[in-house]
DRENDO-1510 file (C-alpha; in Angstrom, 1 decimal, always signed):
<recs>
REC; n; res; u; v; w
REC; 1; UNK; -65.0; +41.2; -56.9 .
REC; 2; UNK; -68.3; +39.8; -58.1 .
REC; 3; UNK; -68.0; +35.8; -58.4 .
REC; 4; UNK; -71.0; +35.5; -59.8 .
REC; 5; UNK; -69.7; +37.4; -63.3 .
REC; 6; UNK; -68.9; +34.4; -65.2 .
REC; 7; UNK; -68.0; +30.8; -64.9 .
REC; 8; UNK; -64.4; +31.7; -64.8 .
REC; 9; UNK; -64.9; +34.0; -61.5 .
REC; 10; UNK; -67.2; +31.2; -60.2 .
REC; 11; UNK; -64.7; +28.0; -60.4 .
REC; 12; UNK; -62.1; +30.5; -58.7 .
REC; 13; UNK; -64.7; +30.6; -55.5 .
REC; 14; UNK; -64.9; +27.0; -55.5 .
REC; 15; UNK; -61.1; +26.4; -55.9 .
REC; 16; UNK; -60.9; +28.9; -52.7 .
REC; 17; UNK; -64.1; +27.1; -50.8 .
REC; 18; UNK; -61.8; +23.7; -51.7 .
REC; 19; UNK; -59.1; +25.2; -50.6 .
REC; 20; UNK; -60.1; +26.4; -46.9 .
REC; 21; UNK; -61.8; +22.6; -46.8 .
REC; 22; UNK; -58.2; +21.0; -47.5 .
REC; 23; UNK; -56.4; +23.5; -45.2 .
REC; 24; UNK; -59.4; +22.9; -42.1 .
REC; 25; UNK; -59.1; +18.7; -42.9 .
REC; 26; UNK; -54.9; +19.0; -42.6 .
REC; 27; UNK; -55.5; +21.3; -39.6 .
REC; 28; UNK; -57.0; +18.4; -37.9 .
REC; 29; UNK; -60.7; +18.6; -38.8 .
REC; 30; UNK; -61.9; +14.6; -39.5 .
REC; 31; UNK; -61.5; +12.9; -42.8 .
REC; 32; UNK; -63.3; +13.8; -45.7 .
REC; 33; UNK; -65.6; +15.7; -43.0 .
REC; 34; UNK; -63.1; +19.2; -43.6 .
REC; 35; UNK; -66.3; +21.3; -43.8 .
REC; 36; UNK; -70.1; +19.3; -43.2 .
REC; 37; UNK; -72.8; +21.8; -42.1 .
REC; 38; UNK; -75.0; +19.1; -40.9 .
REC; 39; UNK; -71.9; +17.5; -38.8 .
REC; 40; UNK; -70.8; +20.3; -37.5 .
REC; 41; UNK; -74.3; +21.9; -36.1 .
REC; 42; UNK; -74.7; +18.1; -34.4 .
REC; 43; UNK; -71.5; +18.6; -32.6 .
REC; 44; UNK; -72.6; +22.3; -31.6 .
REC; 45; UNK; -75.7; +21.1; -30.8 .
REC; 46; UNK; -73.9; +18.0; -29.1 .
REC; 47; UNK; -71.6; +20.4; -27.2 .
REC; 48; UNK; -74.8; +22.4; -25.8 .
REC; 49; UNK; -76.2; +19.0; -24.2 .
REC; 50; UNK; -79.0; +19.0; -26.3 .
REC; 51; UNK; -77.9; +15.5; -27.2 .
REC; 52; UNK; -75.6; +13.0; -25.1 .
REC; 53; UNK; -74.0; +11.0; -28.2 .
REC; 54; UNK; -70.3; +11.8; -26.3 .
REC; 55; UNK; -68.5; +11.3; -29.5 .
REC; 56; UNK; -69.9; +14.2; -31.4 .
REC; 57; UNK; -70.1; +17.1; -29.2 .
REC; 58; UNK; -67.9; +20.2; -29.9 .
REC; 59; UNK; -68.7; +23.8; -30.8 .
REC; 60; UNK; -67.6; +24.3; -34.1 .
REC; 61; UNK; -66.3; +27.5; -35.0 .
REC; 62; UNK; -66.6; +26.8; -39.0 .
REC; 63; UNK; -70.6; +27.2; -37.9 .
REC; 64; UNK; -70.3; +30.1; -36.4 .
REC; 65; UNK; -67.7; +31.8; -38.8 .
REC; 66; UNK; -70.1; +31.2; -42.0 .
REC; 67; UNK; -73.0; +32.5; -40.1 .
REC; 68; UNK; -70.9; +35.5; -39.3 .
REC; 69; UNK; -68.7; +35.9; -42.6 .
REC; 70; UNK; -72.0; +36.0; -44.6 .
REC; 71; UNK; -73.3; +38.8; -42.5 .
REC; 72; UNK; -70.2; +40.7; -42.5 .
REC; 73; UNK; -69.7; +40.0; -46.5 .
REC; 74; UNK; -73.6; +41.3; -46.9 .
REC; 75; UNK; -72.7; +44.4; -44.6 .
REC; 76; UNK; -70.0; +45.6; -46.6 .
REC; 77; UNK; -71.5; +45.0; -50.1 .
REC; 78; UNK; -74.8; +46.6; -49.2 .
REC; 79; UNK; -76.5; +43.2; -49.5 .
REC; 80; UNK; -77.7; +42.8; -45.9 .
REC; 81; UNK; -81.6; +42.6; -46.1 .
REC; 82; UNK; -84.1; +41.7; -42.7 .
REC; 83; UNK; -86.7; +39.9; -43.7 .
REC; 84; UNK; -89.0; +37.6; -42.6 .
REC; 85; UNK; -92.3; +36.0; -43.1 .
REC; 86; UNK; -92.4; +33.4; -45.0 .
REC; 87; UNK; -93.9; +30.1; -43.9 .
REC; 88; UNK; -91.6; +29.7; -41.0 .
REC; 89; UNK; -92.9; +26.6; -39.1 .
REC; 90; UNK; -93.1; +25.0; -42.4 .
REC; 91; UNK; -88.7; +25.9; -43.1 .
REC; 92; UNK; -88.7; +24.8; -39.3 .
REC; 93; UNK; -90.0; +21.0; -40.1 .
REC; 94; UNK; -87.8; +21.6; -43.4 .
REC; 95; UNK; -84.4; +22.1; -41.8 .
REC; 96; UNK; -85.5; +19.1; -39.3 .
REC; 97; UNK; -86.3; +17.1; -42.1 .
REC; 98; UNK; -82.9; +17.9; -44.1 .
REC; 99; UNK; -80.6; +16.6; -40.9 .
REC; 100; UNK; -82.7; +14.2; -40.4 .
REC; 101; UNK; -81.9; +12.5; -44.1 .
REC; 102; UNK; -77.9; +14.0; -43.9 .
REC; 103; UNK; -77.9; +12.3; -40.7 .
REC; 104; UNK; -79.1; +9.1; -42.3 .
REC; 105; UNK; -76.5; +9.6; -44.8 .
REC; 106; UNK; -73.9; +11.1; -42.6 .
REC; 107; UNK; -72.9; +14.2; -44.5 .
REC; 108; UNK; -74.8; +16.6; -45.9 .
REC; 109; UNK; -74.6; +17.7; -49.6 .
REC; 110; UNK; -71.1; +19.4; -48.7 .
REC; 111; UNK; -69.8; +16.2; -47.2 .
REC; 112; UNK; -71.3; +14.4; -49.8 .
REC; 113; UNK; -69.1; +16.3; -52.2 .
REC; 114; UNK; -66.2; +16.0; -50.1 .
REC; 115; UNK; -66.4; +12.0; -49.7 .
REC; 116; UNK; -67.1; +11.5; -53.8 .
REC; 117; UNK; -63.5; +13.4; -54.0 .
REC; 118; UNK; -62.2; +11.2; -51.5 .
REC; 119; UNK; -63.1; +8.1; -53.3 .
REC; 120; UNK; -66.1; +7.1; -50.9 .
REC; 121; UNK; -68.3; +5.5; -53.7 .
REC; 122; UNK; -71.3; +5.1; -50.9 .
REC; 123; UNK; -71.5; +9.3; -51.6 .
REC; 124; UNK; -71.6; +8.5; -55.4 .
REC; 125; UNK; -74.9; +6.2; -54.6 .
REC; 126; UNK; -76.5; +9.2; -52.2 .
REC; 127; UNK; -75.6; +11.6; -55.2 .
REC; 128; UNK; -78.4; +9.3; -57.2 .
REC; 129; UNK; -80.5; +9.9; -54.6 .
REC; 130; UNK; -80.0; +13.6; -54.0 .
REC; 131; UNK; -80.6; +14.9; -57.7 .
REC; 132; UNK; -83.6; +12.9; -57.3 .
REC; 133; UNK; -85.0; +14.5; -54.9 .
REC; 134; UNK; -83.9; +17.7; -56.7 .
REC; 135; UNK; -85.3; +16.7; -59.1 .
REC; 136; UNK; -88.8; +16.1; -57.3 .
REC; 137; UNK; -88.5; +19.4; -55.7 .
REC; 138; UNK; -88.3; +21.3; -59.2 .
REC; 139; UNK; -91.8; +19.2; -60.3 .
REC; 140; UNK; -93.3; +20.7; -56.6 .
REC; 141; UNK; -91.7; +24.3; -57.7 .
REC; 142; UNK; -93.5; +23.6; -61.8 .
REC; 143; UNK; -97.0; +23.2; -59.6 .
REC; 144; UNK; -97.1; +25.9; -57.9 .
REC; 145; UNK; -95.4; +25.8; -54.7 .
REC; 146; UNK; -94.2; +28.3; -53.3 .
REC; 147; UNK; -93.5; +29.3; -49.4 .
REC; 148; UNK; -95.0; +33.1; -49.7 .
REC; 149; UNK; -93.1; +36.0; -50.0 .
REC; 150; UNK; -90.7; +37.5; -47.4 .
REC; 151; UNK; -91.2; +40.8; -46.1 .
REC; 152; UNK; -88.6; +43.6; -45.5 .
REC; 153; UNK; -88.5; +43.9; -41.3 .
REC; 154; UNK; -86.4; +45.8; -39.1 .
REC; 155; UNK; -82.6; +45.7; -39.3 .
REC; 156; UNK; -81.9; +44.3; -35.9 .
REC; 157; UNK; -84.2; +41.0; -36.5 .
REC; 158; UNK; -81.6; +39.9; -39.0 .
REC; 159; UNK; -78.3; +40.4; -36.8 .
REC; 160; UNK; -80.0; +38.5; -34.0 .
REC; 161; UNK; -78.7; +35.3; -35.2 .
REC; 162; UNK; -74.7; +36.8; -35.9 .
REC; 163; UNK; -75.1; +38.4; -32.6 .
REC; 164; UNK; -75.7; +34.9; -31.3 .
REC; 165; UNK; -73.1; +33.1; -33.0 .
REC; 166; UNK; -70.8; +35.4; -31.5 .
REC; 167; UNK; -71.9; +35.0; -27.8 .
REC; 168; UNK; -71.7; +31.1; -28.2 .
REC; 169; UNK; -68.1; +31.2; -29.4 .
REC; 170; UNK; -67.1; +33.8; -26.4 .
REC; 171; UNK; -68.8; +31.4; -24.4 .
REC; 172; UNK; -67.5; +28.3; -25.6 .
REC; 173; UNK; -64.2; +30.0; -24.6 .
REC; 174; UNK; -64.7; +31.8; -21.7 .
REC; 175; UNK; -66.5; +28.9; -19.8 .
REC; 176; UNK; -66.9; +25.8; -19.0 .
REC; 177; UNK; -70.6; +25.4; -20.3 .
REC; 178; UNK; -70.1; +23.3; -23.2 .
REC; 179; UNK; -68.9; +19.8; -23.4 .
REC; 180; UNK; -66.5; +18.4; -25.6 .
REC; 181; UNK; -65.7; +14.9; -26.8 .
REC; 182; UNK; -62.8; +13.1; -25.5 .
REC; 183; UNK; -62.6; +10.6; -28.8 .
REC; 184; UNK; -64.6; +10.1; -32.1 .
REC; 185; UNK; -65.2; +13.0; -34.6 .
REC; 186; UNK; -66.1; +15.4; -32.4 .
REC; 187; UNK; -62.2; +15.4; -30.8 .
REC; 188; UNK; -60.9; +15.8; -33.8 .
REC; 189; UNK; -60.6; +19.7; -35.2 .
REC; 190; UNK; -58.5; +22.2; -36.5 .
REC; 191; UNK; -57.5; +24.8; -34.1 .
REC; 192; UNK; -60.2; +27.3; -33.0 .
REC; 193; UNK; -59.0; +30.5; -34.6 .
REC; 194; UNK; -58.0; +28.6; -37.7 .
REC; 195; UNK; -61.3; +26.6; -38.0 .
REC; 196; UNK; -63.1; +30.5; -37.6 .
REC; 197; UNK; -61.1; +31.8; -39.8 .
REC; 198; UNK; -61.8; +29.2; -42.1 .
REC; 199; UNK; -65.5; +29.9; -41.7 .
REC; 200; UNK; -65.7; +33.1; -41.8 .
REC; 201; UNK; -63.8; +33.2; -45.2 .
REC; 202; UNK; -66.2; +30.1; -46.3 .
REC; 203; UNK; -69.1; +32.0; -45.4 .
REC; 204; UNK; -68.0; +35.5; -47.2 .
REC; 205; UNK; -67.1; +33.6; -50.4 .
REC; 206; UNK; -70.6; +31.3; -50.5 .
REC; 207; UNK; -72.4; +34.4; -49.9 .
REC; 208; UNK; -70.5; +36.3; -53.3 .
REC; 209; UNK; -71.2; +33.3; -55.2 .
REC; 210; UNK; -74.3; +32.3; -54.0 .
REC; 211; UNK; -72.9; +28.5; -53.8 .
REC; 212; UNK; -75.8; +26.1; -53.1 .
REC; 213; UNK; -75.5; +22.4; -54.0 .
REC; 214; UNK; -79.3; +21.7; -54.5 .
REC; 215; UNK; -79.5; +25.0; -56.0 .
REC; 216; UNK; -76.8; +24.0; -59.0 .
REC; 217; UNK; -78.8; +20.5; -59.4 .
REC; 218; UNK; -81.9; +22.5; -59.9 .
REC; 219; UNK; -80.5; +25.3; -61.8 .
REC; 220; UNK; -79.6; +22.9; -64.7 .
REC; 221; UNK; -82.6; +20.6; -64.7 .
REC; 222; UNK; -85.5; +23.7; -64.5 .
REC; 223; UNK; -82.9; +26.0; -67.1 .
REC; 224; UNK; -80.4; +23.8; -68.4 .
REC; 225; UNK; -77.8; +26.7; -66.4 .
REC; 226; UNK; -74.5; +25.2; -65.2 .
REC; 227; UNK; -73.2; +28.1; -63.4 .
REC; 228; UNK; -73.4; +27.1; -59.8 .
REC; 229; UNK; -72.2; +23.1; -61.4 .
REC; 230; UNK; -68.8; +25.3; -61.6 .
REC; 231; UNK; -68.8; +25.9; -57.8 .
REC; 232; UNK; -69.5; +22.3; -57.4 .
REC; 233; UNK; -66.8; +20.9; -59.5 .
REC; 234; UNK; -64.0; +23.4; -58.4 .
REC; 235; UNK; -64.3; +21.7; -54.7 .
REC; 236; UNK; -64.2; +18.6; -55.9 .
REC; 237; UNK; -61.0; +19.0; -57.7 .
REC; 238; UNK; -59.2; +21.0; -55.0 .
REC; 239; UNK; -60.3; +17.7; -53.0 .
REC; 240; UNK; -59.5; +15.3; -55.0 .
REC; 241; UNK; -55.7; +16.7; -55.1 .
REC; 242; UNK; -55.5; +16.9; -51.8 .
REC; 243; UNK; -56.6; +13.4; -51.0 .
REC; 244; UNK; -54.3; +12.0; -53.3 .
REC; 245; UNK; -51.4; +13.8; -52.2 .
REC; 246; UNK; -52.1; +13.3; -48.5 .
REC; 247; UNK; -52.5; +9.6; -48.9 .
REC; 248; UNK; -56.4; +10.0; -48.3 .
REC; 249; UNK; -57.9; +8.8; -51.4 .
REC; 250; UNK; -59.3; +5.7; -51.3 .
REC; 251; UNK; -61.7; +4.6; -54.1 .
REC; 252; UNK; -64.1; +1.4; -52.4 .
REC; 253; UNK; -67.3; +1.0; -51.0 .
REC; 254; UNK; -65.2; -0.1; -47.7 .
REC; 255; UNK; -62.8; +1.1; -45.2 .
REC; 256; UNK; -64.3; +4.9; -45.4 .
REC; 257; UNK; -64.4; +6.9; -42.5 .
REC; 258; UNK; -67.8; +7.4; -41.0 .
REC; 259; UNK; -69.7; +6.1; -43.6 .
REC; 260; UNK; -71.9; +3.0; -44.3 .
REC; 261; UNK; -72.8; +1.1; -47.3 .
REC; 262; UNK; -76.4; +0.5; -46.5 .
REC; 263; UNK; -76.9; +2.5; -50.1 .
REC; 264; UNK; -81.0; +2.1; -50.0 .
REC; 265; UNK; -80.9; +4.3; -47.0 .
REC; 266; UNK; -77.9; +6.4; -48.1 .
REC; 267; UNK; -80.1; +7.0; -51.3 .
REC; 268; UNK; -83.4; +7.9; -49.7 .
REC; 269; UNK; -81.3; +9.9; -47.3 .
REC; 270; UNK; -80.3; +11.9; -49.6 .
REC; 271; UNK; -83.2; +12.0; -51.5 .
REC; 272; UNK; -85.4; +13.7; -48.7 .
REC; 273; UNK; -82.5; +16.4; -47.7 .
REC; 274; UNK; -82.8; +17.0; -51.6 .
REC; 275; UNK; -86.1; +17.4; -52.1 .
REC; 276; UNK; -86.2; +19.3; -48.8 .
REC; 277; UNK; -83.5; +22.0; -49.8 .
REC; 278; UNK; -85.9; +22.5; -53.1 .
REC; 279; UNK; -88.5; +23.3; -50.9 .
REC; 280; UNK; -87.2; +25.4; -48.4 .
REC; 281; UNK; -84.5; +27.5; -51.0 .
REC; 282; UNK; -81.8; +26.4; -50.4 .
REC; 283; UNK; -79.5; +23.5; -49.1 .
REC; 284; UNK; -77.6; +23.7; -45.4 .
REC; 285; UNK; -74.8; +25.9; -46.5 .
REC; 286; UNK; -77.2; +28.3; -48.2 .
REC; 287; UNK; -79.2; +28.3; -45.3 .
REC; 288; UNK; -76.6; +29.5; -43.2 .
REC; 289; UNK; -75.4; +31.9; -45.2 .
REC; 290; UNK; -78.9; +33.5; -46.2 .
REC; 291; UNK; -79.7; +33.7; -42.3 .
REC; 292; UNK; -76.6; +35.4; -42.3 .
REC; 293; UNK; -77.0; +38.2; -44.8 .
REC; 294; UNK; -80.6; +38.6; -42.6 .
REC; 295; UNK; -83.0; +36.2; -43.8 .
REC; 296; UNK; -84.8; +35.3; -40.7 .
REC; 297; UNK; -87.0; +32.8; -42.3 .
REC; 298; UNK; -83.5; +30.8; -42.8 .
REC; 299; UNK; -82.4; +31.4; -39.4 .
REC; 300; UNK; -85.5; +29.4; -38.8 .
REC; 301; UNK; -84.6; +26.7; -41.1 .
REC; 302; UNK; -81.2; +26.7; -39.3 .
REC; 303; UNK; -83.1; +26.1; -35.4 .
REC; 304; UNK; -84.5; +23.1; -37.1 .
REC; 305; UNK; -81.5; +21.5; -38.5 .
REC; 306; UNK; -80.3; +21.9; -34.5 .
REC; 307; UNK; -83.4; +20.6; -33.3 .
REC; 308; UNK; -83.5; +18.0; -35.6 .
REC; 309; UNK; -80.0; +17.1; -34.5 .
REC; 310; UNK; -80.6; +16.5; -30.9 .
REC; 311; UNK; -83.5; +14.3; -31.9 .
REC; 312; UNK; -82.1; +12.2; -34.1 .
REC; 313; UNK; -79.3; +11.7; -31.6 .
REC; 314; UNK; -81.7; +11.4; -28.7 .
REC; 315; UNK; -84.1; +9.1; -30.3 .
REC; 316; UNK; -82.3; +6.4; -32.3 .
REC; 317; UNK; -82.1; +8.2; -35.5 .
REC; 318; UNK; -79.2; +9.1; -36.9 .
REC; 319; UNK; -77.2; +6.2; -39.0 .
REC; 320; UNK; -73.7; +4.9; -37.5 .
REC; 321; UNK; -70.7; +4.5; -39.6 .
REC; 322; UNK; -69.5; +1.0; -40.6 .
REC; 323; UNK; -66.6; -0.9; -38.9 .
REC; 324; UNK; -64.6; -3.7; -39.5 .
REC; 325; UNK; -64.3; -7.0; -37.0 .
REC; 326; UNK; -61.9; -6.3; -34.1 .
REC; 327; UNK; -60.4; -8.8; -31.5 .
REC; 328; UNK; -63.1; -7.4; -28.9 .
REC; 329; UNK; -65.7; -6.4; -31.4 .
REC; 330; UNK; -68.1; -7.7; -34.4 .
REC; 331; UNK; -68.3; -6.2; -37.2 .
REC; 332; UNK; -70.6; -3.2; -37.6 .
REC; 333; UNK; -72.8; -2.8; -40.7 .
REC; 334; UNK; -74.0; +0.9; -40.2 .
REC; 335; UNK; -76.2; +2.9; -41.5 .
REC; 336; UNK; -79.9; +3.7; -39.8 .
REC; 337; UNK; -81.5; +1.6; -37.2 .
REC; 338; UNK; -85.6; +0.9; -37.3 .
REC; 339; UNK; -86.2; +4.1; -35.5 .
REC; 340; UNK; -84.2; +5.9; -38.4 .
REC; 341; UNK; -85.8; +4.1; -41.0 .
REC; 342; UNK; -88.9; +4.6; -39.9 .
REC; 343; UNK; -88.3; +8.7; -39.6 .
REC; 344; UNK; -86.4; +8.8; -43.3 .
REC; 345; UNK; -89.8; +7.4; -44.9 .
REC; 346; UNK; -92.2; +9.8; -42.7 .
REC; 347; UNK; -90.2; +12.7; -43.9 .
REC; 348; UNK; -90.5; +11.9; -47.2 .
REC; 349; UNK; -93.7; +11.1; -47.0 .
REC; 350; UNK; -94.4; +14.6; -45.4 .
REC; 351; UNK; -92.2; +15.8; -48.0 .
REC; 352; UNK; -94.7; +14.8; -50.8 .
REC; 353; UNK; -97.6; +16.4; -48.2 .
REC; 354; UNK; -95.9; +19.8; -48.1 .
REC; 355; UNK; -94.8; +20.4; -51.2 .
REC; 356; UNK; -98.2; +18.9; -53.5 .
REC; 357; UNK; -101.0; +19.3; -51.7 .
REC; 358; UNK; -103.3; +21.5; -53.2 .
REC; 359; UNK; -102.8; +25.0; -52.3 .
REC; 360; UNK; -105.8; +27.5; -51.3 .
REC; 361; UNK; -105.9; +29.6; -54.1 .
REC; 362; UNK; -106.4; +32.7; -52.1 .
REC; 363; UNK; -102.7; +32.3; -51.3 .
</recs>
């Protein structure tokens, strides 16, 4: 079935992506965080002890599974091309750069999705920020830029990263290797095979529609073309159903799980993963799924949103959600400390570096 045919084919893949969300979050995966690429390579990343935040470390199998359903999807369709060669220190400092920002934020485009149709109106605010930095993205794109062109490699260079996938999740449980948290987000999940199953379907169906949340933002701004919008808003309705009829829909500022209503910093958050996904082609979910159907440049992308993970957890960078007063406990206002602050503005500024400087025209 090709979901990319017309709108009607491509709200059906976004009513099934919803779908698997909504089955994944009443499976046990953490509220209004059913499916968050950025989230869920943290916890992996958390789980391989490249970070010690205890309270997000588990290996999630939705990671692996849209890793691996995109492959197998691209395999079966013909669609599976190795290729490699295009700019890939600068996608490195890219995908570093977007989990920085969704870490700032804490969500990344999908999650931001996912909270809006939960009611979270902090995700509203980072949505302002987002198609902003889409938006700045499309002027870099109008100038010129461009990351070069990839060339066709050998087969085997694009499975490396499937291949991988699949030796982490034998691992994870075959071994004692990996830690796992005890309490927080990163103890909460649906069941392994379900949550793999659940990826591996998410992955298959992103790859057939070619879902990418920065890509819809720039798709209608650079071509007035809502196609991929579609994808968007068939989520956010499956969502939105299911939070209200699972009591989860909660329309405030406050009282959201893991979320913070510092909004300058959720906006420029957002704004640099954005403008980052412009650059780099794609947003985290179409990262992962291009690395899966053998795009090694975005398998590249995908070591630095796991790189960028463990720093922002190792050095002070990542926000922390909001909580109210306790008996033992102050209130906690969330969002970014200094050090995060600090990082948000250099990766925008090296953002603005990357994608306007003035390119040798010999390139």
């Amino acid at each position: 079935m090709n979901l990319t045919a017309n709108k009607k084919t491509l709200a059906l893949s976004g009513v099934l992506l919803g779908a698997i969300a909504a089955v994944l979050a009443y499976m046990g995966n953490p509220k209004n965080m059913a499916m968050c690429i950025a989230c869920f390579i943290r916890d992996t990343a958390g789980a391989m002890k490249l970070h010690q935040a205890a309270v997000v470390q588990y290996v999630r199998p939705e990671i692996i599974g849209i890793i691996c359903g995109a492959f197998l999807i691209a395999v079966v369709t013909k669609e599976y091309r190795s290729t490699a060669g295009s700019s890939p220190m600068v996608r490195f400092v890219l995908g570093m750069i977007m989990m920085i920002g969704s870490l700032a934020f804490l969500g990344c485009p999908l999650r931001m999705v996912l909270r809006m149709a939960a009611g979270d109106l902090n995700a509203y605010v980072a949505l302002i920020g987002f198609v902003a930095g889409v938006f700045t993205g499309t002027l870099a794109l109008k100038r010129g830029f461009s990351l070069g062109r990839a060339y066709t490699v050998d087969k085997a260079s694009g499975t490396i990263l499937p291949i991988a996938m699949v030796v982490l999740f034998v691992l994870s449980l075959t071994t004692t290797l990996f830690v796992s948290s005890e309490k927080g987000p990163g103890s909460m999940h649906a069941p392994v095979f379900i949550a793999l199953i659940g990826g591996l379907l998410f992955g298959a169906i992103a790859q057939k529609c070619r879902s990418c949340f920065a890509g819809c933002v720039r798709d209608i701004i650079l071509m007035k073309n809502f196609d991929l919008l579609t994808i968007v808003g068939g989520i956010f309705v499956v969502m939105v159903i299911y939070n209200i009829a699972t009591g989860n829909f909660n329309l405030s500022f406050t009282g959201q799980p893991v979320a913070h209503a510092q909004h300058i910093w959720n906006i420029l958050g957002m704004y640099a993963v954005g403008f980052a996904a412009v650059l780099a082609g794609g947003c985290p979910l179409r990262q992962l799924v291009l690395a899966g159907q053998g795009s090694s440049d975005s398998a590249v992308t995908f070591l630095g949103l796991f790189v960028g993970a463990a720093f922002c957890h190792n050095f002070g960078l990542a926000g922390v959600a909001a909580a109210a007063a306790t008996a033992d406990a102050p209130a906690v206002a969330g969002g970014p400390g200094i050090n995060g602050q600090v990082a948000v503005i250099a990766c925008i500024v090296i953002l603005f570096i990357i994608g306007f400087m003035p390119k040798n025209k010999k390139n």
